[in-house]
C-alpha positions in Angstrom: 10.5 -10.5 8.2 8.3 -9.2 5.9 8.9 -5.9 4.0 6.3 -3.3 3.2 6.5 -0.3 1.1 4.3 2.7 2.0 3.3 5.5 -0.1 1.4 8.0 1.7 1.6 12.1 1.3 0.2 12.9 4.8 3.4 12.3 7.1 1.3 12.2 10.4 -0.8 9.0 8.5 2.5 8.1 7.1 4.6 7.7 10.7 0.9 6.2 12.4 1.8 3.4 9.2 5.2 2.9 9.8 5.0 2.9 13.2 2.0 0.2 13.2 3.6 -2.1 10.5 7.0 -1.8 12.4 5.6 -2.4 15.7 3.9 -5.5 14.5 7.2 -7.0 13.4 7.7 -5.4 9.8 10.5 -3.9 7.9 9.0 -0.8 6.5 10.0 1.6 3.8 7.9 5.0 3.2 7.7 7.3 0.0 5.9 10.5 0.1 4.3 10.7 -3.5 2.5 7.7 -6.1 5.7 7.9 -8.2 8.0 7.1 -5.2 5.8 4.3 -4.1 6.4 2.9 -7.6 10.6 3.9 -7.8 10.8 2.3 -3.9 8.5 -1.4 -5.4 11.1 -1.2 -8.0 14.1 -1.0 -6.0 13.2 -2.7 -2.8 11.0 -5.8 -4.1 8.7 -5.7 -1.1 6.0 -8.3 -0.4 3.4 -5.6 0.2 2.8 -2.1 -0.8 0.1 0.0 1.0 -0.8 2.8 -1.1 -3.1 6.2 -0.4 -5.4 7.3 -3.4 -4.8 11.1 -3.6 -0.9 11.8 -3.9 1.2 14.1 -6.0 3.1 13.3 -8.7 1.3 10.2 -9.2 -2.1 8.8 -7.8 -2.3 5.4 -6.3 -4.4 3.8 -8.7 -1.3 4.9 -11.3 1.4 3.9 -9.5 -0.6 0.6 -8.5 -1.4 0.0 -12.3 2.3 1.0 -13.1 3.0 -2.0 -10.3 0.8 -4.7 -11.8 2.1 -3.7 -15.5 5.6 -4.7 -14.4 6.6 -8.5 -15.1 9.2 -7.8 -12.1 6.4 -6.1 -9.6 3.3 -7.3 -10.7 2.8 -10.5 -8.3 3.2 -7.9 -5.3 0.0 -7.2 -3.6 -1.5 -4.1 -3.2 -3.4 -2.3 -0.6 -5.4 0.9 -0.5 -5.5 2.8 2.6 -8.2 6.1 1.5 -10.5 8.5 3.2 -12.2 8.6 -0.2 -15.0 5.5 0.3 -17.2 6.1 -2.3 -18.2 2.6 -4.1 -16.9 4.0 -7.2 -13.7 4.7 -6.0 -13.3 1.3 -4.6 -14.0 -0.4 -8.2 -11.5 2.2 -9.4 -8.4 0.9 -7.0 -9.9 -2.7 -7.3 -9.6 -2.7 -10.9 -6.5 -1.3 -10.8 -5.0 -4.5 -9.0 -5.4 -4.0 -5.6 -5.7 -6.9 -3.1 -8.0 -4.8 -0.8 -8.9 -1.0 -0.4 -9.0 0.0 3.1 -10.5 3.2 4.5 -9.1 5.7 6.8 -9.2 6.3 9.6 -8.2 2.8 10.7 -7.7 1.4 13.9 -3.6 0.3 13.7 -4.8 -3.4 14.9 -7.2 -3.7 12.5 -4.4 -2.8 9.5 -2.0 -5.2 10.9 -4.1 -7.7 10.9 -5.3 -7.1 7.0 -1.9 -7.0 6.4 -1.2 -10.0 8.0 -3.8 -12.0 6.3 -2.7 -10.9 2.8 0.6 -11.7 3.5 -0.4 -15.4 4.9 -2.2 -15.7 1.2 0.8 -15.1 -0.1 2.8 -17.3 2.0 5.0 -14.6 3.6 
């Protein structure tokens, strides 16, 4: 079973994730801030981390940055998951590492399925 670490500072988004992911067959493990999303990567070695954008402590693209700088973290892919769609702000959390930057609101089958198919590219 695949494990996915969530960092997401809206806890209504971040049980909707959990409870999607989980309910698709996941292990999941949720932070509440950028900097736990990072501390949890670190510590639980996941084979995905979803991310949201705007977070205290630390933003997404930082802790997703912080991720990919890491020779232990850095082969873990990376989703966004942000209301903010601006193109710009896509480049930003592309060029920061991420596999794909998703907007919100999602449909739950449609983020299972993303994750899904990243996780098949990585062979999980």
């Amino acid at each position: 079973m695949a494990k996915i670490v969530i960092a997401e500072d809206e806890p209504d988004i971040r049980e909707l994730i959990a409870f999607t992911l989980r309910f698709s067959g996941y292990e999941v493990v949720a932070g509440s801030n950028g900097e736990e999303g990072y501390n949890l990567t670190k510590t639980e070695h996941p084979d995905l981390v979803i991310l949201d954008v705007r977070m205290p402590k630390m933003t997404g693209y930082d802790a997703c940055r912080k991720i990919k700088a890491d020779p232990e973290t850095a082969k873990i892919p990376v989703i966004f998951l942000s209301a903010k769609g601006q193109e710009n702000e896509i480049e930003q959390g592309l060029a920061a590492g991420a596999e794909k930057y998703l907007l919100k609101p999602f449909a739950p089958d449609q983020l299972a399925e993303q994750v899904k198919i990243i996780l098949s590219k990585y062979g999980k």
